[in-house]
C-alpha positions as CSV (number, residue, x, y, z in Angstrom):
1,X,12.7,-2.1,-3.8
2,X,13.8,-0.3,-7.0
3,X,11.1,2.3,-7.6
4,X,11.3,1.6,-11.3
5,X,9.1,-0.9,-10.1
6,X,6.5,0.6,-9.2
7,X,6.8,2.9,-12.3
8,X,6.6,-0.1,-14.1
9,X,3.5,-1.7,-12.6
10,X,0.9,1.6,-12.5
11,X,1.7,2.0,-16.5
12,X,0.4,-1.4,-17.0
13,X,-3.0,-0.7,-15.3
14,X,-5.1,1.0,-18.1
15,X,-6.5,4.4,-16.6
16,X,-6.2,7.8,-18.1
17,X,-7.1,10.0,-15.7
18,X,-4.6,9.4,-12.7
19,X,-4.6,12.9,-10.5
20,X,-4.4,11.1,-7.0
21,X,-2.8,8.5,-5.4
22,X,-4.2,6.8,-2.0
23,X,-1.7,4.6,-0.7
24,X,-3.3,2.0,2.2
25,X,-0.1,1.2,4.8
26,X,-1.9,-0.4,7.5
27,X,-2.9,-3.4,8.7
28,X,-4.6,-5.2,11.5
29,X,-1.9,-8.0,11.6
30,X,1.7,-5.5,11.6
31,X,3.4,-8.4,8.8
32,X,1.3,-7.0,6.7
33,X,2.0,-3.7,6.9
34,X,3.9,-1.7,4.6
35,X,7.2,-0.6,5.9
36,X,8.2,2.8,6.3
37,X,11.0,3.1,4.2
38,X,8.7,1.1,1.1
39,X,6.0,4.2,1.8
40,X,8.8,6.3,1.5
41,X,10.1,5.0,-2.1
42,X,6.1,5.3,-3.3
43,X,6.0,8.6,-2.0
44,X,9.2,9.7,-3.7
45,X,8.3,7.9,-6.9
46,X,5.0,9.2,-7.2
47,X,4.6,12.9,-5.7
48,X,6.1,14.8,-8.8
49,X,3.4,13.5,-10.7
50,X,0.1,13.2,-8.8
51,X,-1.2,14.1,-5.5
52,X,-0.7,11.6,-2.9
53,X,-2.9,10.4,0.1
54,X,-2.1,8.1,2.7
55,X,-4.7,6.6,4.2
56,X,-4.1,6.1,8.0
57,X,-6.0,5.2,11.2
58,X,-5.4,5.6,14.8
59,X,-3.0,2.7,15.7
60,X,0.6,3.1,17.0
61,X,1.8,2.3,13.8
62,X,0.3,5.6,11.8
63,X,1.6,7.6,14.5
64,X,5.1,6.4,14.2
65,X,4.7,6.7,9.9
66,X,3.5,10.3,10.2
67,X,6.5,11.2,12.8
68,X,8.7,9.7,10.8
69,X,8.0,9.9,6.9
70,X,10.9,12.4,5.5
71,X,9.0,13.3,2.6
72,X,5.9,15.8,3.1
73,X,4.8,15.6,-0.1
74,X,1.3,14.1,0.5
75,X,-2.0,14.1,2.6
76,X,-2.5,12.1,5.5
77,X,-6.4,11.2,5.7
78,X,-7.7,9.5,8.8
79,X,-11.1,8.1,8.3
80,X,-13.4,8.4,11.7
81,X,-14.9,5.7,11.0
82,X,-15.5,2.4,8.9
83,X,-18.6,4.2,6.8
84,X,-15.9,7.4,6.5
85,X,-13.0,4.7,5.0
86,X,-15.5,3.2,2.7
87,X,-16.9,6.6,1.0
88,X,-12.7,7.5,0.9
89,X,-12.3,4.1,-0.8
90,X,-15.1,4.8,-3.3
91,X,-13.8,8.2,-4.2
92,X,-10.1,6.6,-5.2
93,X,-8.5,7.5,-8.3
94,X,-5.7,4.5,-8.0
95,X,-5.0,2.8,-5.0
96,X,-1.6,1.1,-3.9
97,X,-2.4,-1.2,-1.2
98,X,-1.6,-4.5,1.2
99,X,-3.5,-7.3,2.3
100,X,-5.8,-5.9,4.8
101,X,-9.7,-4.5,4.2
102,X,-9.1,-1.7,2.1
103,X,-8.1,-3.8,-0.6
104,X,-11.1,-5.8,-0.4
105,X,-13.4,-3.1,-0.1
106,X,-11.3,-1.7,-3.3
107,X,-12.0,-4.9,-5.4
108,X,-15.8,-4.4,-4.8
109,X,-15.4,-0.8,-6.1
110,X,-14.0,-2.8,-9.0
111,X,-11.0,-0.1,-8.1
112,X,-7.4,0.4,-10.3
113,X,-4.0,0.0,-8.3
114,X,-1.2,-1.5,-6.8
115,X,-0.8,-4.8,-3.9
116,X,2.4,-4.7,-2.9
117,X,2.6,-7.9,-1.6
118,X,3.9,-9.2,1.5
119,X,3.0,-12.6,3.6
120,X,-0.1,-13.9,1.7
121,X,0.3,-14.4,-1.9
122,X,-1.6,-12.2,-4.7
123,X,-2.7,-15.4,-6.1
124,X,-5.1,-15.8,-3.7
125,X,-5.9,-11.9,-2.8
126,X,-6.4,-11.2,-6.6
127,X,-7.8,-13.9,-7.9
128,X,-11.1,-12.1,-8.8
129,X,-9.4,-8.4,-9.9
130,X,-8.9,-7.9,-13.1
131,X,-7.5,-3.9,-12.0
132,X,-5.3,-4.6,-9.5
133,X,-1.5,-5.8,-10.0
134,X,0.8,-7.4,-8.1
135,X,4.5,-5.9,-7.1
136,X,6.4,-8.6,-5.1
137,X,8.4,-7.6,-2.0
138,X,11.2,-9.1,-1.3
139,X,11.8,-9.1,2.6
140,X,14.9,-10.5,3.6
141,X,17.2,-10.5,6.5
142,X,20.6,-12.3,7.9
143,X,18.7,-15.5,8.0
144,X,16.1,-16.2,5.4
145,X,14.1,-14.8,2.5
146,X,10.7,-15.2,3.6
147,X,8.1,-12.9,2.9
148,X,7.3,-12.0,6.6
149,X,8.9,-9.2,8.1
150,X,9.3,-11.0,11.3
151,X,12.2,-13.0,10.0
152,X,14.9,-11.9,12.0
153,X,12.8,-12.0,15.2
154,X,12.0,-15.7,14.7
155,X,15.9,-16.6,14.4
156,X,16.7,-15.6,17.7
């Protein structure tokens, strides 16, 4: 995904004070989890300019992320708790996030930021957020265009 994108899409959400970042990768269902080398081009975009925290818990998945993210440039937080990711939720400056709780908690907070948007449609998840844009992703493979990253899996 061109990271102009993304440059693009915080710009249009009206808040002066950005310092900080949180950026919410994970999921319960894996399709909707953000892929590592999409963390990778938010980190990238972003670190020069603000601090960046990536919001984690203690499933396979945020292990593999933090083995395997190039860039250090951020702060990997890992809530004990779902009191402890609600209080780190309330405290966010501008959130870039996926379809999982975080985001929903976020919209109660009435919270600025990013969905990048994979399997369900913004439509639906933003319906209610005025704050909150939409970046499409475009997952793709050898035999489809669908929006779940499961697609090549499926075709064998």
């Amino acid at each position: 995904m061109p990271l102009i994108v993304y440059k693009k899409e915080i710009h249009k959400v009206q808040i002066d004070n950005i310092k900080t970042i949180s950026i919410f990768p994970i999921s319960t269902s894996f399709i909707r989890s953000l892929p590592l080398y999409i963390l990778e081009d938010i980190i990238g975009c972003f670190c020069d300019e603000y601090e960046i925290k990536i919001i984690l818990d203690n499933s396979e998945y945020s292990t593999y992320l933090l083995e395997n993210i190039k860039n250090n440039n951020f702060k990997a937080v890992k809530p004990k708790n779902i009191q402890s990711l609600i209080v780190e939720i309330s405290k966010t400056n501008f959130g870039i996030f996926i379809d999982s709780g975080p985001l929903h908690i976020a919209q109660c907070f009435n919270k600025n930021g990013i969905l990048v948007e994979t399997s369900v449609s913004s439509k639906i998840l933003l319906s209610n957020s005025n704050n909150i844009m939409s970046v499409k992703n475009k997952y793709k493979s050898n035999y489809c265009n669908g929006p779940c990253g499961l697609v090549d899996i499926f075709a064998y």
